[in-house]
C-alpha positions as CSV (number, residue, x, y, z in Angstrom):
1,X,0.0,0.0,0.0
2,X,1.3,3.4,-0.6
3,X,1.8,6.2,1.8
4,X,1.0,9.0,-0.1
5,X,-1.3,11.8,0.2
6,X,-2.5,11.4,-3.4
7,X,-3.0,7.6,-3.2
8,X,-5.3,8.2,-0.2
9,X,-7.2,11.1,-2.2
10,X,-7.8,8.6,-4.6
11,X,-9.2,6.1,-2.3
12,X,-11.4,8.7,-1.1
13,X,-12.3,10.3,-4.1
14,X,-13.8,7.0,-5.6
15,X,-15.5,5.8,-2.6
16,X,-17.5,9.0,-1.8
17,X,-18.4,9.1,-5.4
18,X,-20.2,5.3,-4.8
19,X,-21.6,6.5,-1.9
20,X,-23.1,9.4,-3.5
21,X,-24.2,8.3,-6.5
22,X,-25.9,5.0,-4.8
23,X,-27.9,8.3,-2.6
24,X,-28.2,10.3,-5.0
25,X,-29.8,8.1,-8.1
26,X,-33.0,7.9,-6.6
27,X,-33.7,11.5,-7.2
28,X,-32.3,11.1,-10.7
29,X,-29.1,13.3,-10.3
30,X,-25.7,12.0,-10.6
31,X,-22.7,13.2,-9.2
32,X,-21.3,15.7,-11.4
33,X,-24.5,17.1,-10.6
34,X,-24.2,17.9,-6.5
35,X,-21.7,20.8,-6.7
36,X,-24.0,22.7,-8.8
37,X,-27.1,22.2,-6.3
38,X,-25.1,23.1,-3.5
39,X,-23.9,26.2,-5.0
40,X,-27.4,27.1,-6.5
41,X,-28.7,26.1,-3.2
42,X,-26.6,28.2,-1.1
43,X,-26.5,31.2,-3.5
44,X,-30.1,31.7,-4.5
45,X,-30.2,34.6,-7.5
46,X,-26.3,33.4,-8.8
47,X,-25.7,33.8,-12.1
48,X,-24.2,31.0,-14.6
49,X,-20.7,33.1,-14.7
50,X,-20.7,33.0,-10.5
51,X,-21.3,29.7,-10.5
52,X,-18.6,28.4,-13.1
53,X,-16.3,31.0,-11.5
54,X,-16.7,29.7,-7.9
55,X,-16.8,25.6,-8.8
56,X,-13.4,26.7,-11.5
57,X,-15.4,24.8,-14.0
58,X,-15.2,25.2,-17.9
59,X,-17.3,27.7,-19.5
60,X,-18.7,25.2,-21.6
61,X,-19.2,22.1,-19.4
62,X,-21.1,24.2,-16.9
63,X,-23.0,25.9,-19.4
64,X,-24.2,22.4,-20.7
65,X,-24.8,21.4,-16.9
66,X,-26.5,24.2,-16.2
67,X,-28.7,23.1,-19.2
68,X,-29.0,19.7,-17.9
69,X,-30.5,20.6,-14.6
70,X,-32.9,23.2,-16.5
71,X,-34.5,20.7,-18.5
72,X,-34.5,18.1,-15.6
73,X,-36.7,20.2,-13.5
74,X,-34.0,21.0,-10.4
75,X,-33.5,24.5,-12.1
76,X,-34.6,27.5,-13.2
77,X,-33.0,30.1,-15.3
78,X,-34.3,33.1,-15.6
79,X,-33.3,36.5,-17.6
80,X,-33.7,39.5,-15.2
81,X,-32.4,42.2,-18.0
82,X,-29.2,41.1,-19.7
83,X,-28.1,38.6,-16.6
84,X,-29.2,35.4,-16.4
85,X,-30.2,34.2,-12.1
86,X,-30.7,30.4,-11.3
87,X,-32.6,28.9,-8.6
88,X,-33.6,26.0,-7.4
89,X,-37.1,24.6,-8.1
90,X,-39.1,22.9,-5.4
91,X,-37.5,19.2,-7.1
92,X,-34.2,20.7,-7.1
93,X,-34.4,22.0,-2.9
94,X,-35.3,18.6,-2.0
95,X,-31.9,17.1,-4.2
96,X,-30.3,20.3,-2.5
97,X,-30.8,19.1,1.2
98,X,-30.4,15.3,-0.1
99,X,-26.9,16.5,-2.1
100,X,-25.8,18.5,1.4
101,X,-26.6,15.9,3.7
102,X,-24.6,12.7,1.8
103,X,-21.5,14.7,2.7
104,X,-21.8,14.6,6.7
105,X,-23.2,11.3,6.3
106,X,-20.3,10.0,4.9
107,X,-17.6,11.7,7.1
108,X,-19.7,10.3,9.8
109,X,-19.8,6.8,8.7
110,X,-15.8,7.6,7.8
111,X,-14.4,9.1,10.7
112,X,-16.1,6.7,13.4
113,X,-13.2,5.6,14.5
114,X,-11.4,8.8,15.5
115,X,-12.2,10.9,18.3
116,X,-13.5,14.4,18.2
117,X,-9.6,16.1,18.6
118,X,-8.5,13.5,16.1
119,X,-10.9,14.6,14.1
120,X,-10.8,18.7,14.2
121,X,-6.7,17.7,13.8
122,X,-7.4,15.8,10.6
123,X,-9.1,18.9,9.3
124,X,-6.9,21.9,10.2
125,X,-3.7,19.6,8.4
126,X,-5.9,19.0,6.0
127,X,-6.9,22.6,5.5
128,X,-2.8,23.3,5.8
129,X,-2.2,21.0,3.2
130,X,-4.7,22.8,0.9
131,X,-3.7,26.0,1.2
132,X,0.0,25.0,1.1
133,X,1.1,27.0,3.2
134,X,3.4,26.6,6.9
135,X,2.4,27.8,9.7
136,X,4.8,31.4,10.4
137,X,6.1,29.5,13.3
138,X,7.3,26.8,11.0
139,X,9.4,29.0,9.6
């Protein structure tokens, strides 16, 4: 087994996306899709451009996705002058709290096994690790 950050992203990675997508295919949404609920759902009134900016998606994947979701009923898109606004429709709110829930439930069935300061440790290395920074004591 390897001992590397990237292996264990991996692992990660491909298990949350099977736990998702086994949650999430009941309400016919896949798991491409949850990042644009969330966002949607936590920025009512966004416009396409905020939301490809903020998930650093491509232009044209998200513009398609976007579509997707439309036509699927989870979306609406509506002009307001020149700007576009999305929101969620009543369908997509209840993939919204479905799509926000699957990720506590998972780091709950995941992290069983450590304690709560294990826990808020894993995070703020985590977080470190992300932002790729040291700490200015470090130094």
């Amino acid at each position: 087994m390897f001992q590397t950050l990237a292996y264990y992203s991996s692992v990660f990675h491909k298990e949350f996306v099977g736990y998702t997508s086994d949650k999430l295919q009941k309400l016919g949404i896949n798991f491409g899709s949850v990042f644009f609920l969330i966002y949607v759902g936590n920025h009512p009134g966004c416009t396409p451009s905020e939301l490809t900016k903020a998930l650093q998606m491509d232009w044209g994947h998200s513009q398609r996705s976007v579509t997707k979701m439309v036509n699927e009923g989870f979306m609406t898109k509506d002009k307001c002058g020149r700007i576009y606004h999305l929101n969620l429709t009543e369908k997509g709110q209840q993939a919204f709290q479905v799509s926000h829930q699957v990720f506590f439930d998972w780091d709950k069935e995941k992290l069983k096994a450590l304690t709560d300061a294990e826990c808020r440790q894993l995070f703020e290395l985590l977080q470190k690790a992300a932002m790729g920074k040291k700490d200015v004591k470090d130094e």
